[in-house]
Z-matrix of the N, CA and C atoms (Angstrom, degrees):
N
C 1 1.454
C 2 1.530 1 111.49
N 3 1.262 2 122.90 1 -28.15
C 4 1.251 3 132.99 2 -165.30
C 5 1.619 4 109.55 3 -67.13
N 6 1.297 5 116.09 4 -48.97
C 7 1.477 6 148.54 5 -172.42
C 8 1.614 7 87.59 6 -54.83
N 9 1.148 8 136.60 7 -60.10
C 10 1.618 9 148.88 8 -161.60
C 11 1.590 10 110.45 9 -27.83
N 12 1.600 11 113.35 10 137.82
C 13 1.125 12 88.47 11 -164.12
C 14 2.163 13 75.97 12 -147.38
N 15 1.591 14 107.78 13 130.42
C 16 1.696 15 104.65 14 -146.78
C 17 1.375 16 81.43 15 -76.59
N 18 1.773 17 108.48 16 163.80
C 19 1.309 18 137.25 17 162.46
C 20 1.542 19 122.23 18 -105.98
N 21 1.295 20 144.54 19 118.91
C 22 1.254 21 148.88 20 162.27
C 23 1.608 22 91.79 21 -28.94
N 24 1.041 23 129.10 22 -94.23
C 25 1.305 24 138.19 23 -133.18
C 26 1.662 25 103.90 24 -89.63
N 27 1.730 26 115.08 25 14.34
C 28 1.512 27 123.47 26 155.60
C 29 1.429 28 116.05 27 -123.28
N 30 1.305 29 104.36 28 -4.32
C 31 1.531 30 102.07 29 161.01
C 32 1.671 31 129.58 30 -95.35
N 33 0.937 32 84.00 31 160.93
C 34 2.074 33 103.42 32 162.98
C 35 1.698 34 112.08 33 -132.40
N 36 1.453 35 90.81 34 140.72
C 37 2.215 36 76.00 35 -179.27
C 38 2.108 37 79.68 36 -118.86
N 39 1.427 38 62.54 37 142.86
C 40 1.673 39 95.56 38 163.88
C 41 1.807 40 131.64 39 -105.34
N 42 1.272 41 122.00 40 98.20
C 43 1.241 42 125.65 41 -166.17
C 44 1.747 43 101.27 42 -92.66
N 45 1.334 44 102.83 43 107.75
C 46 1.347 45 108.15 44 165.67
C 47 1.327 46 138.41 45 -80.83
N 48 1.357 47 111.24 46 99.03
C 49 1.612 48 110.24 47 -173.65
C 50 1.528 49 138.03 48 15.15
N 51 1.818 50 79.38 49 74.27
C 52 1.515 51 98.29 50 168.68
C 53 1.684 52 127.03 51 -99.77
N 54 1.664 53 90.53 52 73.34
C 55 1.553 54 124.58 53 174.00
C 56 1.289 55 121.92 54 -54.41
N 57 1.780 56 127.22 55 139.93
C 58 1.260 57 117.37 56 -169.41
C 59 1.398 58 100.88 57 -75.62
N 60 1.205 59 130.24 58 -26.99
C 61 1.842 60 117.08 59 -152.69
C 62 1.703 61 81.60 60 -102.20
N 63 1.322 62 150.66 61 -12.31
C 64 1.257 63 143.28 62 164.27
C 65 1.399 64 110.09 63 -60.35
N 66 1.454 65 108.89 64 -69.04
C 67 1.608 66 136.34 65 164.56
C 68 1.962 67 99.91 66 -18.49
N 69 1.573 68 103.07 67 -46.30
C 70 1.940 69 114.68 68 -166.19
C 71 1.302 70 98.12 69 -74.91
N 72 1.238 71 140.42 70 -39.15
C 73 1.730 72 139.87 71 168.71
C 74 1.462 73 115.28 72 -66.72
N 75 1.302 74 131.84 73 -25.21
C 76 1.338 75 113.33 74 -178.60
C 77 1.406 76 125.28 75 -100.88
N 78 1.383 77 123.01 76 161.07
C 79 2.089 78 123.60 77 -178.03
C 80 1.509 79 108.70 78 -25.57
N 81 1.201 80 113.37 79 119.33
C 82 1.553 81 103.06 80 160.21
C 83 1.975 82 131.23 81 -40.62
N 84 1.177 83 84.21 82 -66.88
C 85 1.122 84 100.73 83 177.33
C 86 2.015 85 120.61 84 -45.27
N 87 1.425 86 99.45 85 -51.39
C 88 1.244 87 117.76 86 163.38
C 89 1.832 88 105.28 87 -43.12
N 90 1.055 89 86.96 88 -88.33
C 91 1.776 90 99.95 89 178.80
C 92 1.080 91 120.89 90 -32.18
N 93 1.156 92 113.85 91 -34.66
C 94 1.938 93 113.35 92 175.87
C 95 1.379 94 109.00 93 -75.17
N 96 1.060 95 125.15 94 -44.56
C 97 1.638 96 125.12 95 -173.17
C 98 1.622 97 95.52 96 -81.49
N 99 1.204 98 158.31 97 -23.36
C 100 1.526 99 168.35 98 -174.01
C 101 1.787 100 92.42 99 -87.17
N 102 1.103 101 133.10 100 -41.64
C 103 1.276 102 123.04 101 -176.44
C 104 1.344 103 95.58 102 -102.42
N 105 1.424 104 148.08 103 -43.89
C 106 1.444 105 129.27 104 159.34
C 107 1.631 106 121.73 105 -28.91
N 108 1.169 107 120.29 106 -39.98
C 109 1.617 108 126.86 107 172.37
C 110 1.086 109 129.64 108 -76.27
N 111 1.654 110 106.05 109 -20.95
C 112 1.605 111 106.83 110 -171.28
C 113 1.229 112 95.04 111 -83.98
N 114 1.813 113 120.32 112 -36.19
C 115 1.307 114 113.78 113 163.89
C 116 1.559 115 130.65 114 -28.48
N 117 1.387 116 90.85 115 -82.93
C 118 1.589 117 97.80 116 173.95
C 119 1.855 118 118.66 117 -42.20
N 120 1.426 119 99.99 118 -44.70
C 121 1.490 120 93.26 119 173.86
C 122 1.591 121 117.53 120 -59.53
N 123 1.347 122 112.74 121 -46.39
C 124 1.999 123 120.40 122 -179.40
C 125 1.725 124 87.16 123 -54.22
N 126 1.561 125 135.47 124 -97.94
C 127 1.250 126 127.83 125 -162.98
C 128 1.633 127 118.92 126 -43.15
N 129 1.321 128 114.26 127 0.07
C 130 1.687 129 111.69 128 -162.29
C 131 1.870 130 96.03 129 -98.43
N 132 1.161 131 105.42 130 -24.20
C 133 1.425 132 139.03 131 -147.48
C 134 1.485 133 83.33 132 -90.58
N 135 1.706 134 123.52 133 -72.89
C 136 1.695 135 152.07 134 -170.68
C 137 2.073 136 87.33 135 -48.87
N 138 1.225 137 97.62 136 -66.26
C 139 1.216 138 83.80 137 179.62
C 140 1.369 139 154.35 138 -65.35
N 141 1.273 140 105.95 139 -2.58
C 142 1.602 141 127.21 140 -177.28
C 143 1.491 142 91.63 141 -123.35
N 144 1.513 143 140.01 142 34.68
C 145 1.475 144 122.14 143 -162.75
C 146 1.171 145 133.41 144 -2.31
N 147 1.625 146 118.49 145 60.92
C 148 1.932 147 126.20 146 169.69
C 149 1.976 148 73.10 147 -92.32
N 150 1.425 149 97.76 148 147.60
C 151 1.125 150 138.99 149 -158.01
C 152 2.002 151 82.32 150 -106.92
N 153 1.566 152 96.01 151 126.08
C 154 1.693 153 110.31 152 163.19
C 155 1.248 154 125.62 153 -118.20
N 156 1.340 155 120.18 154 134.31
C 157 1.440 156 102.39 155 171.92
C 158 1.570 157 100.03 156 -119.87
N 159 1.357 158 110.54 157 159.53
C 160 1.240 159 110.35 158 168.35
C 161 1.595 160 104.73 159 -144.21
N 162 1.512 161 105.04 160 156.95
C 163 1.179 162 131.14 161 -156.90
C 164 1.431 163 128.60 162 -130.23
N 165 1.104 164 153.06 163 111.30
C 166 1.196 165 153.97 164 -149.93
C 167 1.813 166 109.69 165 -121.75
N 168 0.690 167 99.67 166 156.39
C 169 2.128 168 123.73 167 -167.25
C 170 1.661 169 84.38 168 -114.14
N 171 1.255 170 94.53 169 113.26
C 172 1.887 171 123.54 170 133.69
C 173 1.842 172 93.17 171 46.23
N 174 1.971 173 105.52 172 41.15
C 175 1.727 174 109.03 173 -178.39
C 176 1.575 175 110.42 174 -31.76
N 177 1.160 176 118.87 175 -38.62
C 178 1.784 177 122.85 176 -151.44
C 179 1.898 178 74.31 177 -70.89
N 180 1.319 179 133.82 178 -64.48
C 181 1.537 180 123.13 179 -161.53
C 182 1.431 181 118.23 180 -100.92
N 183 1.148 182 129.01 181 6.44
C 184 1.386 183 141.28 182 169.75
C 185 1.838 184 125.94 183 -125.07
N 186 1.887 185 83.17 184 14.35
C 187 1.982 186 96.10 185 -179.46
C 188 1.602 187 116.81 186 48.11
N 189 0.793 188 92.17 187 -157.08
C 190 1.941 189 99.84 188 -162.57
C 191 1.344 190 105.50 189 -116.40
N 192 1.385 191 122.43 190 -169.39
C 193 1.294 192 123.36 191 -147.32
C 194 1.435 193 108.01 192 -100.08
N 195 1.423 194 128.50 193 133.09
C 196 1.571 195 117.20 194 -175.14
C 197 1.579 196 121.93 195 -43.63
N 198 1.707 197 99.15 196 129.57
C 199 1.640 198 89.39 197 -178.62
C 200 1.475 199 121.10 198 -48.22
N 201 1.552 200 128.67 199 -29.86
C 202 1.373 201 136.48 200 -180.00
C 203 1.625 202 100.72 201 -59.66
N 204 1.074 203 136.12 202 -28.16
C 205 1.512 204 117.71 203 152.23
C 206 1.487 205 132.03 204 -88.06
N 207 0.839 206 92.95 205 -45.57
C 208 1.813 207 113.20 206 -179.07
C 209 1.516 208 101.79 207 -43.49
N 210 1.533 209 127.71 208 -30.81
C 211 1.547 210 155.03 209 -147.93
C 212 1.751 211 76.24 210 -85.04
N 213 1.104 212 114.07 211 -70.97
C 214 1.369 213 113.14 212 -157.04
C 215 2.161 214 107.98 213 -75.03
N 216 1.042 215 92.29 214 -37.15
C 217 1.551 216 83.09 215 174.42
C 218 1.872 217 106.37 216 -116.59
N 219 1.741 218 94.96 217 84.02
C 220 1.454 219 88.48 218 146.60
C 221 1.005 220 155.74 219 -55.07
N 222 1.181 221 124.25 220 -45.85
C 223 1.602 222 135.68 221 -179.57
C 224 1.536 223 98.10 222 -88.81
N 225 1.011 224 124.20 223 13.83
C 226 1.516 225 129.84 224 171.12
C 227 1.801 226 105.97 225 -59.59
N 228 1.337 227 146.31 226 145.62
C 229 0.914 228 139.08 227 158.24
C 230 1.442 229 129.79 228 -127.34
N 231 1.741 230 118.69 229 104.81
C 232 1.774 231 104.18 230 -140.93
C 233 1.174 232 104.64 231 -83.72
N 234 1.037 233 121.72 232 136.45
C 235 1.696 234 121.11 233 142.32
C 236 1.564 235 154.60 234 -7.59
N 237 1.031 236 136.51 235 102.01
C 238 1.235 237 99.55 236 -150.34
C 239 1.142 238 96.84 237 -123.51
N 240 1.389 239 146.44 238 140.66
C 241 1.348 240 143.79 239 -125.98
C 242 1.470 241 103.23 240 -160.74
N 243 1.363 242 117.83 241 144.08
C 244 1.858 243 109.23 242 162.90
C 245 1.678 244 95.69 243 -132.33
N 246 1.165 245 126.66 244 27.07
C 247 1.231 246 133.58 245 -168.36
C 248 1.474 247 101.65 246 -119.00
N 249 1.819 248 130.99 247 118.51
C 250 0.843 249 123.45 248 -169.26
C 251 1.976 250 118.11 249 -64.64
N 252 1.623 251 95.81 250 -33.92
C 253 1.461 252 96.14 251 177.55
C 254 1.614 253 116.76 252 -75.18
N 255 0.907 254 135.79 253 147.37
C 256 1.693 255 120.56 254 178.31
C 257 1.426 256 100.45 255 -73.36
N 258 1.209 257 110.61 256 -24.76
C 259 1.725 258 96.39 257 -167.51
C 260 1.775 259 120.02 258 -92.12
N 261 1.181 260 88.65 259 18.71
C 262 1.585 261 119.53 260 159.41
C 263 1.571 262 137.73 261 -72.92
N 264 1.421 263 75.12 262 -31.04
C 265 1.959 264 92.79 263 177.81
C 266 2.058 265 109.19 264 -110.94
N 267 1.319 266 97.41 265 108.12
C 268 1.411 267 101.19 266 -172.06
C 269 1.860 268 119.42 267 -44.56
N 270 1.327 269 109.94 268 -32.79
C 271 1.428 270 101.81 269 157.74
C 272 1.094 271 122.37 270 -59.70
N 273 1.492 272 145.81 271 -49.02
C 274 0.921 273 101.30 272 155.42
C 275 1.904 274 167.02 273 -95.28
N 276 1.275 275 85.19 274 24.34
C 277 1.117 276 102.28 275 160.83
C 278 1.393 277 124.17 276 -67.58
N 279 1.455 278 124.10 277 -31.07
C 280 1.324 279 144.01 278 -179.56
C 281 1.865 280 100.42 279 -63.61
N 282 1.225 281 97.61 280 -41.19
C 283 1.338 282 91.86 281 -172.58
C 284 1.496 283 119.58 282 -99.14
N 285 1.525 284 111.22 283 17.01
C 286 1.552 285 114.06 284 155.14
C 287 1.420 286 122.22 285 -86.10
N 288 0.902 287 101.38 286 122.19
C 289 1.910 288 112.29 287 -167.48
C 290 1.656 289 108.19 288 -83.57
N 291 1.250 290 106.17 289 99.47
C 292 1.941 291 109.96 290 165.49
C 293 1.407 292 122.91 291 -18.09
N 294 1.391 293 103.78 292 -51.57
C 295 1.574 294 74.27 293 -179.70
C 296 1.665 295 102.90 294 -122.54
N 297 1.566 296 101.73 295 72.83
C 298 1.305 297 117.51 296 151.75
C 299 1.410 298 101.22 297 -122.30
N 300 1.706 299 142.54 298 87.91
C 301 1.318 300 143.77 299 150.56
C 302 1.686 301 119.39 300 -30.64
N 303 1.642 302 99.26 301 -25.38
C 304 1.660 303 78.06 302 -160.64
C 305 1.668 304 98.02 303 -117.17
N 306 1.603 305 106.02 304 142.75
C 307 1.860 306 103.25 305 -175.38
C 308 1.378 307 91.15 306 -118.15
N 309 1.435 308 102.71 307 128.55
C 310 1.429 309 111.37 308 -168.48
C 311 1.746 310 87.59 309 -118.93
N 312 1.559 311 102.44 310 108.89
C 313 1.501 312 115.50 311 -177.18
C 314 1.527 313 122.05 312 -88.43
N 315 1.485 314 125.97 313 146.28
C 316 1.198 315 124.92 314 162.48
C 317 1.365 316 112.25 315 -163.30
N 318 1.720 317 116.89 316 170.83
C 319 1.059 318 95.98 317 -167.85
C 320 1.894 319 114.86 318 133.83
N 321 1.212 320 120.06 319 -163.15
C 322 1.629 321 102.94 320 -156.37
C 323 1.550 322 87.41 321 -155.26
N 324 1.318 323 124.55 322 167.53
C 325 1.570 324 115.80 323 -52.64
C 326 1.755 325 133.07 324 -59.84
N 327 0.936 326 118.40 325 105.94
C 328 1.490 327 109.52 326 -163.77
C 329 1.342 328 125.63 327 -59.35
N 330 1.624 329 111.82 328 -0.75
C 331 1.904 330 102.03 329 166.39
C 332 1.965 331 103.22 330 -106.62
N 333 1.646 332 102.17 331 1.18
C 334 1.584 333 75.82 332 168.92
C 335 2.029 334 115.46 333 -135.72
N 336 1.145 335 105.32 334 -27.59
C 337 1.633 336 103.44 335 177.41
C 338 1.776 337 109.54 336 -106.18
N 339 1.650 338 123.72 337 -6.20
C 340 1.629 339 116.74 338 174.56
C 341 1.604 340 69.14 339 -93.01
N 342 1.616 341 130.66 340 -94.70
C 343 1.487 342 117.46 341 -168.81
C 344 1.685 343 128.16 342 -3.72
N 345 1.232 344 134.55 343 -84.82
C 346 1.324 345 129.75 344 178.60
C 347 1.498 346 103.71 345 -80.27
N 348 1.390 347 150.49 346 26.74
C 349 1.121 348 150.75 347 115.37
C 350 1.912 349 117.31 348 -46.67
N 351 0.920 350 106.23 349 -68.93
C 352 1.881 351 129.28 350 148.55
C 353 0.922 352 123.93 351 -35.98
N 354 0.924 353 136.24 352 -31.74
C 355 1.894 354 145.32 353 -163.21
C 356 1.594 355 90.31 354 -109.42
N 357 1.342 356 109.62 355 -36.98
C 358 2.065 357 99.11 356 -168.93
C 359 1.180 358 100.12 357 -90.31
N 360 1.267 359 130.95 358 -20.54
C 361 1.694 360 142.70 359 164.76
C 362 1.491 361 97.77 360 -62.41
N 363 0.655 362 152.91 361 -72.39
C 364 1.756 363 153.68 362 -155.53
C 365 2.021 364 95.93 363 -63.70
N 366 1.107 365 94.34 364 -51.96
C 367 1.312 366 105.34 365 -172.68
C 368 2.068 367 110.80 366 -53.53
N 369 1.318 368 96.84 367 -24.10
C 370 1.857 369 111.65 368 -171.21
C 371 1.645 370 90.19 369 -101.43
N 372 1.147 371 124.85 370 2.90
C 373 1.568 372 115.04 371 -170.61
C 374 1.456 373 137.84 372 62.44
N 375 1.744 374 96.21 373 38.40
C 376 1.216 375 116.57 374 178.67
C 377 1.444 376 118.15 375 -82.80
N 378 1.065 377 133.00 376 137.30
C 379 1.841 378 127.03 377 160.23
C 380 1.717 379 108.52 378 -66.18
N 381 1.232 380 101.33 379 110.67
C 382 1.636 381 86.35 380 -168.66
C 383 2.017 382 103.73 381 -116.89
N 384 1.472 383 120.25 382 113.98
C 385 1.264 384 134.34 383 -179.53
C 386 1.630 385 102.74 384 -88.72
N 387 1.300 386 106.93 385 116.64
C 388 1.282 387 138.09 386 164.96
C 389 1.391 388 109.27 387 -58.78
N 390 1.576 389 142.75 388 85.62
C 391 1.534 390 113.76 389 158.12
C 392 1.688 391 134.03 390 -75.13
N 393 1.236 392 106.90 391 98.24
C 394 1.166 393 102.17 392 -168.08
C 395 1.541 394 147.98 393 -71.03
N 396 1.278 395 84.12 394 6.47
C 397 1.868 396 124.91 395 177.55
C 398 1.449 397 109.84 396 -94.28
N 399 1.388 398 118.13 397 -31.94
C 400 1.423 399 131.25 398 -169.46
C 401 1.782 400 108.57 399 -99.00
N 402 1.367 401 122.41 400 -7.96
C 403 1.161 402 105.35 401 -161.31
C 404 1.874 403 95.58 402 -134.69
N 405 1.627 404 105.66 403 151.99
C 406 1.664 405 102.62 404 -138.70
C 407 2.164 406 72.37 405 -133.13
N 408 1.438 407 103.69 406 141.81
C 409 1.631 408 120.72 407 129.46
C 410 1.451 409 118.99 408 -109.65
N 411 1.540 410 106.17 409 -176.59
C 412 1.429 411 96.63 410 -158.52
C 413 1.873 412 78.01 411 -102.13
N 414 1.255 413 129.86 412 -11.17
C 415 1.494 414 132.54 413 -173.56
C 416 2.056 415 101.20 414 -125.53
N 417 1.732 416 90.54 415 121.40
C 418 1.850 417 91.86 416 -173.79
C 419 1.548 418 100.88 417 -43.66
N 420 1.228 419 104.55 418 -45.29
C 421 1.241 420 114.76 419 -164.94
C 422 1.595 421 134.07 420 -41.13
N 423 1.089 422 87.06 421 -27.95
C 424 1.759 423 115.72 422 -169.22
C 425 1.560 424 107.06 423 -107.79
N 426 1.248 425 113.92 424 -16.08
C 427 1.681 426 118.57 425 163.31
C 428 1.211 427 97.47 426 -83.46
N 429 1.522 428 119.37 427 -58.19
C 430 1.723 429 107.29 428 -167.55
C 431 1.651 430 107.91 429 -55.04
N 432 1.790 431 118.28 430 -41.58
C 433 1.488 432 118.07 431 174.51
C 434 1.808 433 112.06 432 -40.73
N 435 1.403 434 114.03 433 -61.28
C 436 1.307 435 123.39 434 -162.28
C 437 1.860 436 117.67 435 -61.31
N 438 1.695 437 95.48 436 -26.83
C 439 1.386 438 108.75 437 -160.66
C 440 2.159 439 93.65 438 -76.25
N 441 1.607 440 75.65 439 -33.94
C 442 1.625 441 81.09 440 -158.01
C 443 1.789 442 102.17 441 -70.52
N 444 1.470 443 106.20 442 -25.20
C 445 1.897 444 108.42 443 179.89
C 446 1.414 445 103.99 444 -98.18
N 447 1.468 446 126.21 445 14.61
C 448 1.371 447 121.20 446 162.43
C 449 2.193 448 103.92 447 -102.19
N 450 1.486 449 85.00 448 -41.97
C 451 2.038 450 73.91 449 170.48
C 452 1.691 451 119.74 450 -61.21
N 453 1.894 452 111.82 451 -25.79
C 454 1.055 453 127.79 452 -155.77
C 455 2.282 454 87.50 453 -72.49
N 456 1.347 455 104.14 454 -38.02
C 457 1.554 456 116.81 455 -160.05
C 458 1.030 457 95.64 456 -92.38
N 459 1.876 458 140.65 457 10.85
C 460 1.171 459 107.97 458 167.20
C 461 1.583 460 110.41 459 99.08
N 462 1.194 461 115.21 460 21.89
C 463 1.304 462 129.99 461 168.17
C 464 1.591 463 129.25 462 -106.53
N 465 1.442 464 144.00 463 104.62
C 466 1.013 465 145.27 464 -158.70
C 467 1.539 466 111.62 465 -65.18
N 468 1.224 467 117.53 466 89.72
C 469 1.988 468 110.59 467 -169.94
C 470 1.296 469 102.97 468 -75.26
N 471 1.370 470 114.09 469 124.25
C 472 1.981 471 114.22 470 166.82
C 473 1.300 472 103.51 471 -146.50
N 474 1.288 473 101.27 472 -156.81
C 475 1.647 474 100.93 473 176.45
C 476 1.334 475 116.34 474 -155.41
N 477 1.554 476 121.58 475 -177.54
C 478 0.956 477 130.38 476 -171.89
C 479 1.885 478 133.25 477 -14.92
N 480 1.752 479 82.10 478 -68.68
C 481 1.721 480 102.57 479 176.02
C 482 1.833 481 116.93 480 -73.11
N 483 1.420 482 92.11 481 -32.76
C 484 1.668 483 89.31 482 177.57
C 485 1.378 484 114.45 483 -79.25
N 486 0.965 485 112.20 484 6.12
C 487 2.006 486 117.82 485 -177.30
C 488 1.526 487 104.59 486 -104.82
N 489 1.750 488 117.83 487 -46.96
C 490 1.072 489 125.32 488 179.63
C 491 2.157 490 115.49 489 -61.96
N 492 1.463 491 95.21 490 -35.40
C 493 1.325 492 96.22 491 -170.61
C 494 1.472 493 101.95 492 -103.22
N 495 1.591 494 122.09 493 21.75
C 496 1.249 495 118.76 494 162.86
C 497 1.556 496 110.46 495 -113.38
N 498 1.080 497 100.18 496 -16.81
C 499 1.532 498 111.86 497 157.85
C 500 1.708 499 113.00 498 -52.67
N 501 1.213 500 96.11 499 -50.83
C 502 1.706 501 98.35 500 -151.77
C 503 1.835 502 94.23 501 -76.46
N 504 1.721 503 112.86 502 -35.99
C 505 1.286 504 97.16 503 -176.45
C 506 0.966 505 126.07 504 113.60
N 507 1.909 506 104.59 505 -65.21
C 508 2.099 507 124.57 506 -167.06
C 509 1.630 508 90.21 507 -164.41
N 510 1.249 509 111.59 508 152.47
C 511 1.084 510 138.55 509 -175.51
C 512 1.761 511 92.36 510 -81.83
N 513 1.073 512 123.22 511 -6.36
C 514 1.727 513 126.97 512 -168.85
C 515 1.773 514 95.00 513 -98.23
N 516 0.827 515 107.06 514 -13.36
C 517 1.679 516 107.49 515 -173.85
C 518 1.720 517 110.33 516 -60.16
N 519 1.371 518 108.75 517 140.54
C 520 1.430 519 101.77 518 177.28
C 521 1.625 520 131.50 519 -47.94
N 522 1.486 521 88.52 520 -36.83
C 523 1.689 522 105.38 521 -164.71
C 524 1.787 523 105.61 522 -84.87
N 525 1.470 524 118.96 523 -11.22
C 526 1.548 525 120.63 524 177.01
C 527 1.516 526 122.72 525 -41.30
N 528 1.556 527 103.10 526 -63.87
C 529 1.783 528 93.09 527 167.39
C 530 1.645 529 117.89 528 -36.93
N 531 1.057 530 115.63 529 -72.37
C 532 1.563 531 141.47 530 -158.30
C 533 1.532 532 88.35 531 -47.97
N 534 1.383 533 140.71 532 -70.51
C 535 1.659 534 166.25 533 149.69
C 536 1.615 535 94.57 534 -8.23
N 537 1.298 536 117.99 535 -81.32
C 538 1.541 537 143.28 536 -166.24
C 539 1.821 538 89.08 537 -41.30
N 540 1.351 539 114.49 538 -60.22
C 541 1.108 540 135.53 539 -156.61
C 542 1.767 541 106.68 540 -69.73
N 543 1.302 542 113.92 541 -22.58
C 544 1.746 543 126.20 542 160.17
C 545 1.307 544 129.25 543 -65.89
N 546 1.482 545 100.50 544 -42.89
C 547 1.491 546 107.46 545 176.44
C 548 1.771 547 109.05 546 -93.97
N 549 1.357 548 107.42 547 29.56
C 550 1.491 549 80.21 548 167.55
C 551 1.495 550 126.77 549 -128.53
């Protein structure tokens, strides 16, 4: 698993409920650079068409998804879940596509709904990529815990730029400017 190296056109990224009043409890500082990536990941994603879904925790008491994503996938339609794992709630399961092998995760809180989101993905025989730039607890502590028992389970930890520029492949790719032009 380690060796794995993601594909545009075998992935799907999964944005885990990145809620405004969730978004209001965690580090500033943290949170800004964690929602800067998910960015780049949602348009990095739009542009190579890997298919995203995103998913939201208990919307009616944890609100909807930050406009800084939501902005980029309009016709997006989230999920709405009271089940900490996503793969708990039969929608979305519906909307994981067979022959997309690889779940390219992100998203909040990372020691309890990206974690057993990840763990039930491995379990269905998914390749599941950790972004570890993109995904926020409200305690470091408990991101560094989760990150370290999601590499421990068989989860590929990377981040932002190494997902985006393994996507693309070659600097010859159509979508490189447009891409190049996210991360900078």
């Amino acid at each position: 698993m380690s060796g794995m190296v993601v594909n545009a056109s075998l992935s799907q990224l999964v944005m885990i409920d990145m809620q405004v009043k969730l978004a209001s409890v965690m580090q500033a500082e943290a949170l800004q650079c964690v929602v800067k990536n998910c960015g780049i990941l949602v348009q990095a994603a739009h542009l190579l068409s890997a298919p995203t879904v995103l998913t939201e925790q208990y919307p009616q008491g944890l609100g909807e998804t930050i406009p800084e994503i939501r902005l980029h996938l309009p016709n997006s339609k989230p999920i709405a879940k009271t089940v900490f794992s996503a793969c708990g709630e039969p929608d979305f399961n519906q909307q994981l596509h067979r022959d997309k092998p690889q779940i390219i995760l992100a998203g909040m809180e990372a020691h309890i709904c990206v974690l057993q989101t990840a763990l039930a993905l491995l379990k269905v025989g998914k390749q599941v990529f950790v972004v570890e730039d993109a995904i926020i607890s409200r305690s470091s502590a408990n991101k560094a815990n989760a990150v370290a028992r999601l590499r421990d389970a068989g989860c590929v930890i990377s981040n932002t730029e190494s997902v985006v520029f393994e996507w693309l492949g070659n600097a010859n790719h159509e979508a490189f400017k447009a891409i190049s032009k996210l991360i900078r």
